[in-house]
Structures are given as structure tokens and as C-alpha cells.
TORLORO-209751 format. One record per residue (C-alpha): x, y, z; chain. Coordinates in pm, 1 decimal, padded with zeros to 6 digits. Layout:
BEGIN
+----------+----------+----------+-----+
|        u |        v |        w | mol |
+----------+----------+----------+-----+
|        X |        Y |        Z |   A |
...
+----------+----------+----------+-----+
This chain:
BEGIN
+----------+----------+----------+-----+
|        u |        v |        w | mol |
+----------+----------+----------+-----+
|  03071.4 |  04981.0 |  00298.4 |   A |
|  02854.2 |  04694.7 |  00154.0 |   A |
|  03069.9 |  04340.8 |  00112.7 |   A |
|  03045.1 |  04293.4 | -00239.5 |   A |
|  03169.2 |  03941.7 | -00164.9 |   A |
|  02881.3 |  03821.3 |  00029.5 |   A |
|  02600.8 |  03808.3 | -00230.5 |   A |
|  02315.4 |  03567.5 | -00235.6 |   A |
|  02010.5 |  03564.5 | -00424.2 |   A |
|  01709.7 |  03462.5 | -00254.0 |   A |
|  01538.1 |  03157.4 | -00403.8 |   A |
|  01153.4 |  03317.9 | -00324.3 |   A |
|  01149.9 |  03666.7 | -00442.3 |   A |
|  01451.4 |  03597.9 | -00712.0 |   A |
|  01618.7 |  03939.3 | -00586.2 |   A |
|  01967.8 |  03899.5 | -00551.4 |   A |
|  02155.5 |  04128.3 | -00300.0 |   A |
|  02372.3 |  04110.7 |  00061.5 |   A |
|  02362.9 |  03781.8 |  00249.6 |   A |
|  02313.0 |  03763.1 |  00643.7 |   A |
|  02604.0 |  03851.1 |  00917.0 |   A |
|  02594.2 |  03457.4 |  00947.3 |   A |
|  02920.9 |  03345.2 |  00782.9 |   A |
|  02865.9 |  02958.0 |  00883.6 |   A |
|  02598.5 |  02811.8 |  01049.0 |   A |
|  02583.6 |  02441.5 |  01136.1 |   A |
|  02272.4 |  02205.1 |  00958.5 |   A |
|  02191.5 |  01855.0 |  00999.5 |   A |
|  02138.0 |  01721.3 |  00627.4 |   A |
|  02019.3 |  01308.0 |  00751.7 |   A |
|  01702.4 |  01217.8 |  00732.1 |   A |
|  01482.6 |  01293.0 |  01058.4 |   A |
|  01514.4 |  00923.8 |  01280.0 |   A |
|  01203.4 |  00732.2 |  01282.9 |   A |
|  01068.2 |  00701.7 |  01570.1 |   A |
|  00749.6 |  00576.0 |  01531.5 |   A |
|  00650.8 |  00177.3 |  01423.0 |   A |
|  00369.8 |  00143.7 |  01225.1 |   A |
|  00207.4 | -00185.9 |  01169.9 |   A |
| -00076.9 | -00234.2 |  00886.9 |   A |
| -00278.2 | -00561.7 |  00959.6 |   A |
| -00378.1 | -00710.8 |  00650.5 |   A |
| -00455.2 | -01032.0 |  00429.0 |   A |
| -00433.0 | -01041.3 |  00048.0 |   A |
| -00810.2 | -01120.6 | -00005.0 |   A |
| -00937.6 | -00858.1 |  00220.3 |   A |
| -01123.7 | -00602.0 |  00008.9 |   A |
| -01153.2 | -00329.0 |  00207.7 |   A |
| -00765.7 | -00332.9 |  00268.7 |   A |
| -00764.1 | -00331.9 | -00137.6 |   A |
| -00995.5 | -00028.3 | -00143.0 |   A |
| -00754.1 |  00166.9 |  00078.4 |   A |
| -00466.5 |  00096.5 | -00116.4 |   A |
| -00482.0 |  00465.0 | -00304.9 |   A |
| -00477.8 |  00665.0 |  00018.2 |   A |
| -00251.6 |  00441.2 |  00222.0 |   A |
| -00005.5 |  00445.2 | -00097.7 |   A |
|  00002.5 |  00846.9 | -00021.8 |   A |
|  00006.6 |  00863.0 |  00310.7 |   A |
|  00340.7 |  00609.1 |  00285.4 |   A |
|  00509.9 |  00838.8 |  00013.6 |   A |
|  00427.8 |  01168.2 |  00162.6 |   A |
|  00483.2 |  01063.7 |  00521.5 |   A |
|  00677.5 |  00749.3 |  00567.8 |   A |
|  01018.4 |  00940.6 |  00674.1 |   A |
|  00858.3 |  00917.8 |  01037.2 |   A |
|  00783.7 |  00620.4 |  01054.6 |   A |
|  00868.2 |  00201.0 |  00992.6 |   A |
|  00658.9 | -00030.3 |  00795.9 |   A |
|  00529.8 | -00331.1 |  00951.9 |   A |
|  00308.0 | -00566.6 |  00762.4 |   A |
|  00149.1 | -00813.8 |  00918.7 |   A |
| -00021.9 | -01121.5 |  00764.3 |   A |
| -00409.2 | -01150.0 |  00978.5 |   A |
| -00554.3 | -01529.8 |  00841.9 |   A |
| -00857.2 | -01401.6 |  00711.9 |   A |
| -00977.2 | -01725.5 |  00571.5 |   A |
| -00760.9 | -02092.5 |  00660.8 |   A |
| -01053.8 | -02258.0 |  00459.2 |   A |
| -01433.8 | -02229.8 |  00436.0 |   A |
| -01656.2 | -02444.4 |  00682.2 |   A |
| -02010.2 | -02484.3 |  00755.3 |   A |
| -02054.4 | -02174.3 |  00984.4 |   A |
| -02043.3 | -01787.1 |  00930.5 |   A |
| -01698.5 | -01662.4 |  00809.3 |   A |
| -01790.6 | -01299.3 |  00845.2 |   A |
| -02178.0 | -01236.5 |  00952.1 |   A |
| -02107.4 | -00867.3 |  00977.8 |   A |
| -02106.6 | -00876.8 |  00618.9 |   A |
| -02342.0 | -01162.7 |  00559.8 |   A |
| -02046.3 | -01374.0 |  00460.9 |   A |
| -02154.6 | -01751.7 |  00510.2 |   A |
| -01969.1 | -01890.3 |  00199.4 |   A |
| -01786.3 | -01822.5 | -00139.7 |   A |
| -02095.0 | -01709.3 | -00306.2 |   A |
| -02155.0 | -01411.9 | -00033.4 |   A |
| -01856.3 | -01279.8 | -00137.3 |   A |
| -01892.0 | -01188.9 | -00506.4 |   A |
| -02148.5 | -00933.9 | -00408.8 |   A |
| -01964.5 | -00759.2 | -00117.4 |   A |
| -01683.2 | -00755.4 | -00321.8 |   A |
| -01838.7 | -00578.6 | -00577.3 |   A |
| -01981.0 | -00314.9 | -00339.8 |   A |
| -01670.7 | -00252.7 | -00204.5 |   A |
| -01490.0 | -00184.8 | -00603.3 |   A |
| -01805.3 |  00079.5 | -00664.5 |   A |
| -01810.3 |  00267.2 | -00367.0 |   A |
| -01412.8 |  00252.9 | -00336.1 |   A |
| -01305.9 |  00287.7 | -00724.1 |   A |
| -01067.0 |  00027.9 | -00708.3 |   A |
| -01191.5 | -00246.4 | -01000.2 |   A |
| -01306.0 | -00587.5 | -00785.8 |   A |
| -01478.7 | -00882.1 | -01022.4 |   A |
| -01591.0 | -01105.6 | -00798.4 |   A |
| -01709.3 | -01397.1 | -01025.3 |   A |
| -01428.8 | -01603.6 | -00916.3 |   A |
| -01570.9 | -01678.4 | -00582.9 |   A |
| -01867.8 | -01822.3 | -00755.8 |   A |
| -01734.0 | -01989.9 | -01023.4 |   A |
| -01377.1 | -02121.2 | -00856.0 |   A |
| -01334.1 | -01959.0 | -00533.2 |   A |
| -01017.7 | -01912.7 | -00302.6 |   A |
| -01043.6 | -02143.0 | -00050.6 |   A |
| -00791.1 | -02017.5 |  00179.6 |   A |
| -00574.7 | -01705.2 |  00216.5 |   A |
| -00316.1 | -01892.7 |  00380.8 |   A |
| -00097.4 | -01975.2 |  00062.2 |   A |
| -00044.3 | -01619.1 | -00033.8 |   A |
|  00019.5 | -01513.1 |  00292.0 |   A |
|  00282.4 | -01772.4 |  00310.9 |   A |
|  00423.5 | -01676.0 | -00000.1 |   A |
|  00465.0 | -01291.7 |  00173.3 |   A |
|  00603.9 | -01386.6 |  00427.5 |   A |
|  00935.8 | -01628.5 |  00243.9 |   A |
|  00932.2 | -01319.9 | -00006.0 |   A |
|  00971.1 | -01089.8 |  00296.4 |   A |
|  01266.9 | -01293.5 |  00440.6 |   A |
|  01485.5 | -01363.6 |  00166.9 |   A |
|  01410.5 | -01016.2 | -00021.2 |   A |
|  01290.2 | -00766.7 |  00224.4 |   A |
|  00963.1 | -00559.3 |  00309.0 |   A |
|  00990.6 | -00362.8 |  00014.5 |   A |
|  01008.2 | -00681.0 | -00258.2 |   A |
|  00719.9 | -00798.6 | -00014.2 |   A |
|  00459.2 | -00535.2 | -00029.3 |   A |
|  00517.9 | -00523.4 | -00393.8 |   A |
|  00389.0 | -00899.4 | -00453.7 |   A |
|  00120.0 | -00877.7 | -00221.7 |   A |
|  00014.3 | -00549.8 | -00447.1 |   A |
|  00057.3 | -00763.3 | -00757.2 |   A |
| -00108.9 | -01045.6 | -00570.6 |   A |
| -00404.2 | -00788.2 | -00490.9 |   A |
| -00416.1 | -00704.3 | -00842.1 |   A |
| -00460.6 | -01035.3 | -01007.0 |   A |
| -00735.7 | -01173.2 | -00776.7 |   A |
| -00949.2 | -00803.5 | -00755.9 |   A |
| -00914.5 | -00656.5 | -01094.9 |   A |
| -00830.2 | -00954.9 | -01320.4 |   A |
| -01003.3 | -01250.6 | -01124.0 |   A |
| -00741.3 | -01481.0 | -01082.8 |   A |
| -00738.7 | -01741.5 | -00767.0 |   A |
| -00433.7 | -01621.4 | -00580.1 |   A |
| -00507.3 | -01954.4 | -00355.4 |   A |
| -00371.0 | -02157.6 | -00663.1 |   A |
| -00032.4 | -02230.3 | -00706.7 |   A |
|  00005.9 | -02194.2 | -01046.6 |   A |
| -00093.1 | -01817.9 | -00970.8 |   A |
|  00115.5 | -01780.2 | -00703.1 |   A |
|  00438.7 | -01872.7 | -00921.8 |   A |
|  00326.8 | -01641.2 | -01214.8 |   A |
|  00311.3 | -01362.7 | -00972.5 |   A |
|  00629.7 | -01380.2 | -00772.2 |   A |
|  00789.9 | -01456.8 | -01137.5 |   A |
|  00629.7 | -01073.4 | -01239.0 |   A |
|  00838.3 | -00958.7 | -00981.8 |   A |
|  01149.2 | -01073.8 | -01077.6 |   A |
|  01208.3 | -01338.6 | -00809.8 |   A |
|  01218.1 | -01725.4 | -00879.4 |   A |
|  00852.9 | -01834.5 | -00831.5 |   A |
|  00887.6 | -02179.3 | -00859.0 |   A |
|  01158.7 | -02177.4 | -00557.9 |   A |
|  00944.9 | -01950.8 | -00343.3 |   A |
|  00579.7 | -02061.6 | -00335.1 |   A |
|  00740.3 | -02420.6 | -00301.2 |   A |
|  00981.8 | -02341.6 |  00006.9 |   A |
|  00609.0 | -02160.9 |  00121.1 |   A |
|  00418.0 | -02480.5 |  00135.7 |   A |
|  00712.9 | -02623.6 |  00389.5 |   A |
|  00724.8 | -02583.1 |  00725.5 |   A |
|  00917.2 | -02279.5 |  00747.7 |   A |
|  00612.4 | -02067.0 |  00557.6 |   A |
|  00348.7 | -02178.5 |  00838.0 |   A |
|  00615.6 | -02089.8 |  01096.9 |   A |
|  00641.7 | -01702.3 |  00986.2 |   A |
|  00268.6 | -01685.0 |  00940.0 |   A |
|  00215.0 | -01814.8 |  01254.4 |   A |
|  00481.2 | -01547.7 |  01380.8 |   A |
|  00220.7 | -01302.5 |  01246.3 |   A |
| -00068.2 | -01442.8 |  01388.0 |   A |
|  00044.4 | -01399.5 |  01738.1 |   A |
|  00194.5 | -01057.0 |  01648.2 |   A |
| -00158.5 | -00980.4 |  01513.3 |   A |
| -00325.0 | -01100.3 |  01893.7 |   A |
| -00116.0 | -00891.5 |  02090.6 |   A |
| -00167.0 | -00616.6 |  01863.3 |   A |
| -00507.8 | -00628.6 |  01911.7 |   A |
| -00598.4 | -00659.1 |  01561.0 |   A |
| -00968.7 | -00757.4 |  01499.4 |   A |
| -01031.6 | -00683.2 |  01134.3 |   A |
| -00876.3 | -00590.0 |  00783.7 |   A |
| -00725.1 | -00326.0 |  00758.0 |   A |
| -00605.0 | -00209.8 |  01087.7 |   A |
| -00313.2 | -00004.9 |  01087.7 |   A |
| -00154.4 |  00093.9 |  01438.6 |   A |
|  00144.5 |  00328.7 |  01536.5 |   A |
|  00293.7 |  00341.1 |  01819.7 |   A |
|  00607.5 |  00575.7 |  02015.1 |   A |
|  00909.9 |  00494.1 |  02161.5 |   A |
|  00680.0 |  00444.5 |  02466.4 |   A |
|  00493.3 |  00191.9 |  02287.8 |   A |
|  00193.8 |  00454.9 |  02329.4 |   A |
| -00060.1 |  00553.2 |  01980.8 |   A |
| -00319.8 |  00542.6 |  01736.9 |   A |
| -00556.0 |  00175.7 |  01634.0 |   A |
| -00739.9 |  00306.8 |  01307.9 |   A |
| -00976.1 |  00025.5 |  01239.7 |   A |
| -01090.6 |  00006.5 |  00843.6 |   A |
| -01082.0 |  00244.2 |  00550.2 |   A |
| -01071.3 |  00602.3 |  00631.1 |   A |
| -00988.3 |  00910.3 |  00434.6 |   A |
| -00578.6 |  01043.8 |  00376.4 |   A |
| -00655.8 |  01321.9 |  00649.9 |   A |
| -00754.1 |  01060.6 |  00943.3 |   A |
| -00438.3 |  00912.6 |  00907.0 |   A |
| -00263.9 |  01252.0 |  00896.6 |   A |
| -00391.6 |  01356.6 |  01228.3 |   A |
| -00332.4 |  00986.0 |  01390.0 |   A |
|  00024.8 |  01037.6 |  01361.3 |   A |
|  00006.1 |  01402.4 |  01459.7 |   A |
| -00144.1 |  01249.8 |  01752.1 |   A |
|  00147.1 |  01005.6 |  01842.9 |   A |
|  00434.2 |  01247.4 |  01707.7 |   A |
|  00297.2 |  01556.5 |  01959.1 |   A |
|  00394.1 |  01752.4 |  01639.9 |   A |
|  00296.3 |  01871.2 |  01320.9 |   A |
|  00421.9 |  01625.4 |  01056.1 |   A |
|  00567.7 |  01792.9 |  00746.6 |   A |
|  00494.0 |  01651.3 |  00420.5 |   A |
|  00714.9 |  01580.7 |  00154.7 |   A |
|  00550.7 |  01632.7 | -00168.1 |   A |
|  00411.6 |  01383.0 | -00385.9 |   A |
|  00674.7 |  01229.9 | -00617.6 |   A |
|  00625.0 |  01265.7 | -00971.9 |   A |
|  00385.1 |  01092.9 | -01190.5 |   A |
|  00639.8 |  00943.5 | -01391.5 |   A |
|  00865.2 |  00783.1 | -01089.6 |   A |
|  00568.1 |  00663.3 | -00897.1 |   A |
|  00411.9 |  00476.8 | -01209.9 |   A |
|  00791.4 |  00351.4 | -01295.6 |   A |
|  00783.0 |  00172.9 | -00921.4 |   A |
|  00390.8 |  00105.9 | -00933.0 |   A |
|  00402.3 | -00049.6 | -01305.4 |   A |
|  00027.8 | -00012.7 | -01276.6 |   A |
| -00212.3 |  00267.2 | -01154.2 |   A |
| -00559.1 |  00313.9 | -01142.7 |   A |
| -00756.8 |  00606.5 | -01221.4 |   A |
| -00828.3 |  00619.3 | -00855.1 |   A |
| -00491.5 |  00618.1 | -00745.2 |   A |
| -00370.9 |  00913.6 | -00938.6 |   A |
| -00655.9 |  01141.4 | -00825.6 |   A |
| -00599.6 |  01079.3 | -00470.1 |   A |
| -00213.4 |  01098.5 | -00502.6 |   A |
| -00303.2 |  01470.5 | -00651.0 |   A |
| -00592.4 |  01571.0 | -00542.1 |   A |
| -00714.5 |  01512.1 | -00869.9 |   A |
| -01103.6 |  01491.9 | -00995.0 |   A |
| -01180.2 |  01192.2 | -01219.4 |   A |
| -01255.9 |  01427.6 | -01524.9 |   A |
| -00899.5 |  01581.0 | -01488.1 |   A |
| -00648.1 |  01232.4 | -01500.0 |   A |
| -00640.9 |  01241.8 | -01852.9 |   A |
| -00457.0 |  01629.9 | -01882.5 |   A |
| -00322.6 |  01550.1 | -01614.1 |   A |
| -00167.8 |  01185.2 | -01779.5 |   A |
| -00056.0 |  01416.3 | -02124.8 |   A |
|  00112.6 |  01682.9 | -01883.0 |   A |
|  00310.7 |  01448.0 | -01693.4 |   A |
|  00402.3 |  01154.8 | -01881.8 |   A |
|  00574.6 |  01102.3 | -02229.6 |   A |
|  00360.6 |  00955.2 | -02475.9 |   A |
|  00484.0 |  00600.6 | -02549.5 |   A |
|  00623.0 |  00554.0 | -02201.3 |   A |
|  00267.3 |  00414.6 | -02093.9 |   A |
| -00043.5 |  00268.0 | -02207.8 |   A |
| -00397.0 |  00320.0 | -02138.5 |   A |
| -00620.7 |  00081.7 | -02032.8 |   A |
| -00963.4 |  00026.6 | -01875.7 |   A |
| -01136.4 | -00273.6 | -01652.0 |   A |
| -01460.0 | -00274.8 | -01461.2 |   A |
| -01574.0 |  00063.0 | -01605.1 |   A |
| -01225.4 |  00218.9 | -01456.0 |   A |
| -00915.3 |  00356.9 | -01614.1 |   A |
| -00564.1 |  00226.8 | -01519.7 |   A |
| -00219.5 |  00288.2 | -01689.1 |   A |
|  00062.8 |  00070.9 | -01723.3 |   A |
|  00441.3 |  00162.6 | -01751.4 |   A |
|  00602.1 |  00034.8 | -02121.3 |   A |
+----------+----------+----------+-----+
């Protein structure tokens, strides 16, 4: 005779009818451990690590539950001098950089100016890095990576020289820390200490160029991707170092990420959702309430901002 006291409806086909034998069954509800390190070598004026921002913002949300965050500062630029800086990419001095810059926003999406570095150019990477790094020890990685993204921001999109520090205290203020406080305890000794912690990390990670991103086992064993590459190269790197098949979580919803983010680009969303460029804007009505953002546009490109 059928227990009419063991009923469950399944959640797939919606039928509703006699559960399993299995009365209890044990389940493990934490969160997977995370066994794998992964270290993204970086520098706030390094382009190409700004044009990878919209995939490596995915691959974090979709994937980070295997693995630990570790960014590292690189020194991209102490100061300009007479020689090369970067002949690869016919970088002598400021002026070279404007136009690679602006290569880099077309063929990536993500708005660059450029102007700045001809008409008041950083002259050192240092400060900002410095900045990270106090931000990082007082507040944490997360409070970290989110001024380096508004530091990003402000010297790509809306041409601002991040090596001032008149910048440097309006950012870190945008964040809700106390700017003043924080860019000046980064000009002491203690800032150049922690960078130079980074530095060294960088060497014996074998870190040669922006953006490098490594992961690495238990064993210490894994992946070097070297530059910009698309969502799925990073996928199968750390299939490569798990042995496994990562699962996916799915994407979080428009409206949480852009309440973290407090800006998106056009670019952003569509790779978050495997969106095409023509589709953001149904996509924007569908998923967000109308007066909860704004619509903007720089450089040719769309980007929305949380009210």
C-alpha cells in the first residue's frame, strides 16, 4: 500500500507523487574548500589588464568558490627615463602611450582617452600602487580591488592622472574610506615596504608582463596565462589545475552586480551574459527598475550607473 505520508513533488517535471525508500540521507551544505591560489599580476595603468576587466570580472563571480584572490602590485612604470619603457609596444615616452592606449579601448570595448599622457602624463604608477596596497591592509582585498577598479576608471575612461595626489584622495574618498589618511600614510615608508613585498612576490612568480594571472594546487603545481584571453581560456586553465570539471554558479543578477559595480560598461554586461551589443538595452529594461540607474555614454560606448 502506497505511504501517503511520503510525498514529494519533483522540482523538474512539477509532478508530485511518492518520494524515494531514502528516509535520511546525509549532505554537506559548506561551501566546497578552496584549494587553489590564484594570483593576478597587475598595475593600475596597465591597459591591457583594463581591457580584461569584463571577462576576468566573470570568471571571478562564476568561478571564484575554487579558488583565493591574490593581487599583486607589478611596478609598471617608477618614472619615465631616457630609454625604452616598453619597445614591444613602441613605448619610448608619455606620448607613445596615448595611441596604444587607444588601440587597446577599440579593439577591447572598454572606453581609454589617452590625451592625458600627452597633455599631463602619469609619471609613475608607484603612488597608486601604494595606495592599494595601505587600502588592502587596513580594509581587506575586497575594499582593495574595488579602488584600484575606481582608480582604473578615472585614469582610462575619464582621463584623470591617478599619479596625482589630489586624485588619489578623491578616489579612495568614492569608496567610502578616509582619503586624506590613506594616500598620506602611502607616501611613508610603510607604502614602499608592501609594494616592495609585491615586487619580490611578482619575481618569484615569474611574472613578466600585465596581466598575468597564475593558479596554482596544494602542490604549488598550475596554469601562467600571460595577457588578455577570452572567458573560456581561463575556464579550461583551472580545469587543468583542479583535474576536474569546475561547475559554474550562474551569473548573479543584473541588478546586484551593478549595486556592487556602481558602474558598468556596455561591454561588461554582454560578456557577463553572453549578450550582443544590439541586445543591452532590452536586456537593461528587463532587468533593472527604471529610476534605479542612469544611462550614460563615453568614447562612443554605453555605461550605466547605479542611483
Amino acid at each position: 500500500m502506497e505511504n501517503r505520508n511520503n510525498l514529494i513533488c519533483d522540482m523538474e517535471t512539477g509532478v508530485c507523487g511518492p518520494a524515494d525508500d531514502t528516509e535520511m540521507e546525509l549532505i554537506d551544505l559548506n561551501e566546497p574548500k578552496k584549494t587553489i591560489e590564484l594570483y593576478y599580476v597587475t598595475d593600475p595603468i596597465c591597459s591591457h589588464c583594463w581591457a580584461i576587466e569584463p571577462t576576468l570580472r566573470r570568471f571571478m563571480e562564476q568561478y571564484g568558490h575554487y579558488f583565493n584572490v591574490n593581487t599583486v602590485m607589478g611596478g609598471l612604470l617608477e618614472k619615465w627615463h631616457d630609454g625604452p619603457i616598453d619597445p614591444a609596444n613602441g613605448i619610448y615616452g608619455p606620448a607613445d602611450v596615448a595611441p596604444h592606449w587607444r588601440e587597446v579601448g577599440e579593439h577591447s570595448r572598454m572606453p581609454i582617452d589617452g590625451s592625458l599622457m600627452i597633455d599631463n602624463p602619469v609619471q609613475s604608477s608607484f603612488p597608486a600602487s601604494r595606495v592599494f596596497k595601505i587600502v588592502q591592509k587596513h580594509h581587506g582585498d575586497e575594499k582593495a580591488f574595488e579602488y584600484l577598479r575606481r582608480a582604473r576608471e578615472a585614469l582610462f575612461a575619464f582621463n584623470e592622472n591617478i599619479g596625482e595626489k589630489s586624485v588619489l584622495v578623491d578616489i579612495v574618498n568614492n569608496t567610502g574610506l578616509d582619503g586624506e589618511a590613506i594616500v598620506t600614510e602611502a607616501d611613508e615608508e610603510e607604502g614602499m615596504t608592501l609594494l616592495n613585498e609585491d615586487f619580490a612576490l611578482t619575481r618569484s612568480l615569474g611574472a613578466r608582463g600585465f596581466p598575468t594571472i597564475i593558479m596554482a594546487n596544494e602542490e604549488n603545481k598550475g596554469v601562467k596565462i600571460v595577457g588578455g584571453r577570452p572567458f573560456d581560456y581561463y575556464v579550461a586553465g583551472l580545469r587543468q589545475v583542479l583535474g576536474e570539471e569546475p561547475e559554474p554558479k550562474e551569473q548573479p543578477k543584473l541588478e546586484d552586480l551593478l549595486a556592487k559595480e556602481k558602474l558598468l560598461f556596455s561591454k561588461e554586461i554582454e560578456v557577463m551574459y553572453n549578450l550582443e551589443q544590439a541586445e543591452v538595452n532590452e536586456f537593461l529594461d528587463k532587468e533593472l527598475t527604471q529610476g534605479n540607474y542612469e544611462t550614460k555614454e563615453i568614447l562612443g560606448e554605453k555605461y550605466i550607473i547605479s542611483n
